[in-house]
C-alpha positions in Angstrom: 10.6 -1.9 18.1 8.9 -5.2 18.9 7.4 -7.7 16.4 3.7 -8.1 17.8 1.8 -11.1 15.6 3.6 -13.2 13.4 2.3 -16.2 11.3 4.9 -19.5 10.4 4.0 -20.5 7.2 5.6 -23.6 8.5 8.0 -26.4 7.1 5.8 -27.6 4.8 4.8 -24.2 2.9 4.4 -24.5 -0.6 5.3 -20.8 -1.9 8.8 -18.6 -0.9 7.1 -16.8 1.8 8.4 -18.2 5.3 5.7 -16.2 7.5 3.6 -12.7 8.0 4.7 -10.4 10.8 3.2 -6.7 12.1 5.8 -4.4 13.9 4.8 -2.5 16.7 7.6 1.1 16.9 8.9 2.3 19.9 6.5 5.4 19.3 3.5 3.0 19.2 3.3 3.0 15.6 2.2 -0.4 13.9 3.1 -1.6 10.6 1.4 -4.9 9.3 2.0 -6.8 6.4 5.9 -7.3 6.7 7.1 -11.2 5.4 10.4 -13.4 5.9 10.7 -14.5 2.7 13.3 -17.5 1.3 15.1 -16.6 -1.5 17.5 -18.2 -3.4 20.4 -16.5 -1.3 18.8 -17.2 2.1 15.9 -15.8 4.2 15.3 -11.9 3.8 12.5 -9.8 4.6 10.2 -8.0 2.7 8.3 -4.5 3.6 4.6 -4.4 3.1 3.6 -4.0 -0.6 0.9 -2.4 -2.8 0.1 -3.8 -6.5 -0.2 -0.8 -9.4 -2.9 -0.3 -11.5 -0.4 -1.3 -14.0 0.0 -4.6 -12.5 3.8 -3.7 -10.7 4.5 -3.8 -7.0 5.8 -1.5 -4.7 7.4 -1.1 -1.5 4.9 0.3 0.9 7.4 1.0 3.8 11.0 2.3 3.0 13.6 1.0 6.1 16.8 2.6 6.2 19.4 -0.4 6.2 20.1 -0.1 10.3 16.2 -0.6 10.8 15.7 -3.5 8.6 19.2 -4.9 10.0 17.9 -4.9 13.5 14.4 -5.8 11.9 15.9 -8.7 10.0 17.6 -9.8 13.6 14.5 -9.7 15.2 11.9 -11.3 12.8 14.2 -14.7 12.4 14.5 -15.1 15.7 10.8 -14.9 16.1 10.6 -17.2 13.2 12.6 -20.0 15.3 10.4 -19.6 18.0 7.3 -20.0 15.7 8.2 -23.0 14.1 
């Protein structure tokens, strides 16, 4: 797994959202739309996401915890480099 775009919302960002990053899988698979977002407990990141007719969001992308661990690992250190 390998990040393949991501977008630094930069210091100076005005929402929680840190940056926009797509995946690329070791199958060739590419997710887009995942975001490193800062929270009151830190930096985290958050799976693509759909809005409901009824107005509520969902998770578009389910990770098992190892997968968003080493996903996690992987997008802040392409944050630092982006900044």
């Amino acid at each position: 797994m390998k990040i393949i775009k991501m977008n630094s919302m930069g210091t100076d960002a005005k929402g929680k959202t840190a940056a926009f990053f797509d995946i690329q899988t070791d199958d060739g698979i590419i997710i887009r739309g995942f975001r490193i977002v800062n929270g009151s407990n830190g930096l985290f990141i958050s799976p693509p996401d759909g809005k409901a007719k009824n107005g509520n969001y969902y998770d578009k992308v389910t990770l098992p915890k190892e997968l968003k661990d080493e996903l996690e690992k992987l997008a802040f250190e392409g944050l630092k480099k982006y900044k």
